[in-house]
Every structure is written in structure tokens, then in C-alpha cells.
N, C-alpha and C positions, 0 to 999 in steps of 0.2 A: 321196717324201714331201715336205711342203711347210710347213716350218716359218716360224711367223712370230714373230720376234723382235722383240720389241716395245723395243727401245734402240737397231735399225735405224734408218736413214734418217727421225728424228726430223728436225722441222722446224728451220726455224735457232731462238737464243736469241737473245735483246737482252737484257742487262741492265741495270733503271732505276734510278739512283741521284737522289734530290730532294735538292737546295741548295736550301733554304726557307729565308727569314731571313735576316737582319743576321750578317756575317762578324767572330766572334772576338770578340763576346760572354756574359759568363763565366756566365748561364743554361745552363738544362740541354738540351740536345736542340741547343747554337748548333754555326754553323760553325768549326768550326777542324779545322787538320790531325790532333792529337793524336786524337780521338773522329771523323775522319773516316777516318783511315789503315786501321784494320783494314775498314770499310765497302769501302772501295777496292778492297781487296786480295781480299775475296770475289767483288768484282762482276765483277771482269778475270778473276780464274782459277779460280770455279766453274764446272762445265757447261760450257767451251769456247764461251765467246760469241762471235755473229759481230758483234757491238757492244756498246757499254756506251753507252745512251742517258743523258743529265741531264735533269732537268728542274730550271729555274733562275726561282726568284722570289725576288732577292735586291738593297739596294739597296745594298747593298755596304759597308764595316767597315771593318776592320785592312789595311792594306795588305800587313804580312811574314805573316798568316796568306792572306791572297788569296792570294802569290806562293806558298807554300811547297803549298798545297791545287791551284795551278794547278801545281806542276814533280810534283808525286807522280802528278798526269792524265797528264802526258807522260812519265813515267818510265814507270810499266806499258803503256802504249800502245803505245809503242816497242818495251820489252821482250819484248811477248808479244803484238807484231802486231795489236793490236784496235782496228781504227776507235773512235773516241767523234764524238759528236753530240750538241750543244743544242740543248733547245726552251726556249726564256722564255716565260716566265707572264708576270705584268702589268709585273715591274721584271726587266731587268740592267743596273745601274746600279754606273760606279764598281768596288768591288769585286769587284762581283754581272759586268762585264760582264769585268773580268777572267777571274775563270774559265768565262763563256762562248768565249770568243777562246783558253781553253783546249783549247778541242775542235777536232777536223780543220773538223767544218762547224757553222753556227749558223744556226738555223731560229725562228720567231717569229709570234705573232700580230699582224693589220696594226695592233692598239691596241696590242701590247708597246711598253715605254719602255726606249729601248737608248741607251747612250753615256757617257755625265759624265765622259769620260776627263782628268778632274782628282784636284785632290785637296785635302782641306781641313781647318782647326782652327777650330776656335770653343772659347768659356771666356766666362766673365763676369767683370769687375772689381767688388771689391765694398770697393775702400779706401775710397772716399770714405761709404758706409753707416758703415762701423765708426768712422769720423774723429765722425760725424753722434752716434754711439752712446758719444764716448771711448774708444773702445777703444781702443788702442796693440799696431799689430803687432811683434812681438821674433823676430829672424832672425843666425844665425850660423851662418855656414857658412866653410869652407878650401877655396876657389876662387871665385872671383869671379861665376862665373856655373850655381852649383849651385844658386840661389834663381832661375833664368832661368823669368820670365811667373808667378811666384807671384802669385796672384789678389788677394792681401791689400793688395798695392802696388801705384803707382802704374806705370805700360806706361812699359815703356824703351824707347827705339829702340834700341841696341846690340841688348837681346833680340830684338824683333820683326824685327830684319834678320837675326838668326841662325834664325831659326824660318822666316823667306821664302826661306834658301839650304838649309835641310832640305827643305821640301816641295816644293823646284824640283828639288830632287835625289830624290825618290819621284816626282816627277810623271815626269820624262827619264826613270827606271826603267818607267813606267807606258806610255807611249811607244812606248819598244824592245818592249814586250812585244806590245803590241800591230802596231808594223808588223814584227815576227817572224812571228806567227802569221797577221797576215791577208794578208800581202805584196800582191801585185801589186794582191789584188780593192781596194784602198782607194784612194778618189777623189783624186787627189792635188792636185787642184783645190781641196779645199773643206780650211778647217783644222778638222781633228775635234779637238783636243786642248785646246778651250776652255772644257772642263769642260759642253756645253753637251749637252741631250738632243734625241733622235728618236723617232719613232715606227716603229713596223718599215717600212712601205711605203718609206718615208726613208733608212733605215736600209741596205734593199736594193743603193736607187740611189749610195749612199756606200761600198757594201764593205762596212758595217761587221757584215753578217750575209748568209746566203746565198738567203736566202728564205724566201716565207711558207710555215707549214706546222705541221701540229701530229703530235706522236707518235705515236697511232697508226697512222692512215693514210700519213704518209709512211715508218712501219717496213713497213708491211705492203705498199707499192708496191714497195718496193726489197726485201725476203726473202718477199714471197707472202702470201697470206693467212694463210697457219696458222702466221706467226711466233708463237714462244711468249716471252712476258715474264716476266720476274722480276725483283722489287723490292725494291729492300735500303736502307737509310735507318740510322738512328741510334736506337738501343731505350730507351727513356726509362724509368726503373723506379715500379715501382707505386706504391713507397711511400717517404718522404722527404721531401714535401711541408710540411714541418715548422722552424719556429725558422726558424733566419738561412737557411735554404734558401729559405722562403717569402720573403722580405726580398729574394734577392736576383734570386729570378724575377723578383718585382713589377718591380725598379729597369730590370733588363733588357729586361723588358717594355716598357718606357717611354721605353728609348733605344731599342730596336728600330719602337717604333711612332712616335718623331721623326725616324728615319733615313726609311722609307717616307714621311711625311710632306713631307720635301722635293719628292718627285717627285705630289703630289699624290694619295696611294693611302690 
């Protein structure tokens, strides 16, 4: 008799998780670890995957939620053995390219925009408005540098040289992360860490991703045609669209679509 068991010799799984957006924006649906962890954690050890694919269109955020959303990649990875793979969509930029460089391999299309491996603050000074208006700003504080870069007053150097050995010490962290994960493939000829961007074809001949190549097709050369996908993402609920929740999509909205903006998206 010749049974046929249909939970046999099923085809391989990939599972797809999407990094869409700006990193650690406090809209609904953004990236951070907290609302990404349980995503994570289904994608690695439901169904026995023989990968966990990303797809990454992000121009990059918060840098300790970057870091924290890129060691949770490698913590399960490691854990429980499962390849992961990037493919960029139009940005991994910055944040975005951090947790690209979080996966074993990073794969792109030849218009992807990959790199900014910087890092940066902006603000606006608006003493001299309020000076123009009489206003009078009032500030008391117990330590001398708890009012450091308040926008009300005038730009101190003291502050702004405290603020340039901060993000010289995120950028060195940013760095390490990067020549960890890409090691040898990275041009050691060219300096990548000038905040400066590529296009994937560029990108290639720099280390800084492994080639071009989009998701399906290169899932489907590497486990056969009849790989089967499953995709898991962030569940956004139906309703709640309401009051300071509306207020605060919109705002998020608006830094998320200035972040893209740099990169010209």
C-alpha cells in the first residue's frame, strides 16, 4: 500500500519579514525592537525555515533601536541555525543599511541606494525669532549642562563639542558593526564611512552588499522552484485611528517622509 503523506518531503520555507520605514519612530506599524521581537521570533521558529528572507526599504532612524533589531537578527540566527538574507528596495541607508549588514548576505537592485554609514543631528535655533518677538527665554536647571543645545538659546561651543564626541562615538559603534559583519568582502581601498551613498552596482564592487538580485528568483535558484514563502510583518489594528493617535501618525509621517527625502525618494 502506498501512502502518501502530505507533511512529507514538503518543499523548503523562507520566511519574509518587511523592514519598511524609518527606524524607531513612534507611529504605528514603525520599526523598533519592541513591536518587532515577537515578528522575529515567529519568522525563525515557525515551520522550520531554511531562511528568514528581509526585505529592507528603510532610510534609517534611531541608531540603539537599529543596533538592538540588528543583535535580536543575530541572536536567533545563531541560535537556531537559520541563514537570513537581504534584499533592499529603493533605500538601506544609515539605519536602514545597518540591519541590512545584519544578515549573512545582502542582495539589491542595481538603482538600490546603499551606505550613509554616518550619522547625524540637526534642530533649529529659534532664539533670535523670540528675541525679534520679546519673548524672554527662563531656564533653571542643577547641572550645568542639562539645558545642553536647547533650541531657545543661543549654540554653545562647549555643547556642540559635546554633541560631536557623541556621534563620533555612535558613528565608531556604527563602523565596528559594519566591518564585523561584512569582513574581508569590504574595499579597504575606498573610505565607506563618510556618510556618503551608492548605488547597488557600486555597492557590489565596494563589499558593501553581495550582489544584485531580487527575492524571488534568487530564493527560488538557491531551494528550487517550489520554495514556499511566508510572510510576517507588523499587524496594524483596524481601529484607533482617532485623537492624539491621528496627531501622531500625521507628525510621523512627516519625519519619515524627511528621512526618505535626503536620499532623494
Amino acid at each position: 500500500m502506498n501512502l502518501k503523506l502530505p507533511f512529507l518531503n514538503k518543499p523548503p520555507l523562507v520566511a519574509v519579514v518587511r523592514l519598511n520605514g524609518a527606524i524607531g519612530m513612534a507611529g504605528r506599524g514603525a520599526l523598533n525592537d519592541a513591536a518587532l521581537g515577537p515578528v522575529l521570533e515567529r519568522a525563525f521558529r515557525k515551520g522550520k525555515p531554511a531562511a528568514v528572507a528581509f526585505e529592507i526599504n528603510s532610510p534609517g532612524g534611531s541608531p540603539v533601536q537599529s543596533a538592538l533589531i540588528g543583535a535580536r537578527i543575530r541572536r536567533l540566527s545563531e541560535e537556531l541555525k537559520v541563514p537570513t538574507i537581504a534584499f533592499v528596495e529603493d533605500v538601506a541607508a544609515s539605519g536602514g543599511y545597518w540591519l541590512a549588514a545584519s544578515a549573512d548576505e545582502i542582495w539589491a537592485d542595481e538603482s538600490s541606494i546603499l551606505g550613509s554609514i554616518g550619522v547625524i543631528s540637526a534642530g533649529f535655533g529659534a532664539h533670535v525669532f523670540l528675541a525679534r518677538q520679546g519673548v524672554e527665554r527662563r531656564v533653571y536647571t542643577a547641572g550645568r549642562s542639562k539645558s545642553m543645545l536647547d533650541p531657545f538659546r543661543p549654540e554653545n561651543a562647549e555643547d556642540v563639542k559635546r554633541l560631536k564626541q557623541l556621534l563620533g562615538d555612535i558613528h565608531d559603534n556604527f563602523i565596528a558593526h559594519v566591518k564585523d559583519r561584512r569582513g574581508d568582502k569590504l574595499d579597504t581601498s575606498e573610505d565607506l564611512y563618510t556618510g556618503e551613498i551608492w548605488l547597488g552596482r557600486r555597492a557590489v564592487s565596494l563589499g558593501l552588499i553581495d550582489g544584485i538580485g531580487h527575492l524571488r528568483p534568487k530564493m527560488q535558484a538557491r531551494f528550487g522552484p517550489k520554495v514556499r514563502f511566508r510572510r510576517y510583518g507588523i499587524k496594524k489594528p483596524l481601529l484607533g485611528r482617532i485623537g492624539v493617535q491621528v496627531a501622531q501618525d500625521a507628525l510621523s509621517g512627516i519625519e519619515e517622509r524627511a528621512e526618505y527625502a535626503r536620499f532623494g525618494l
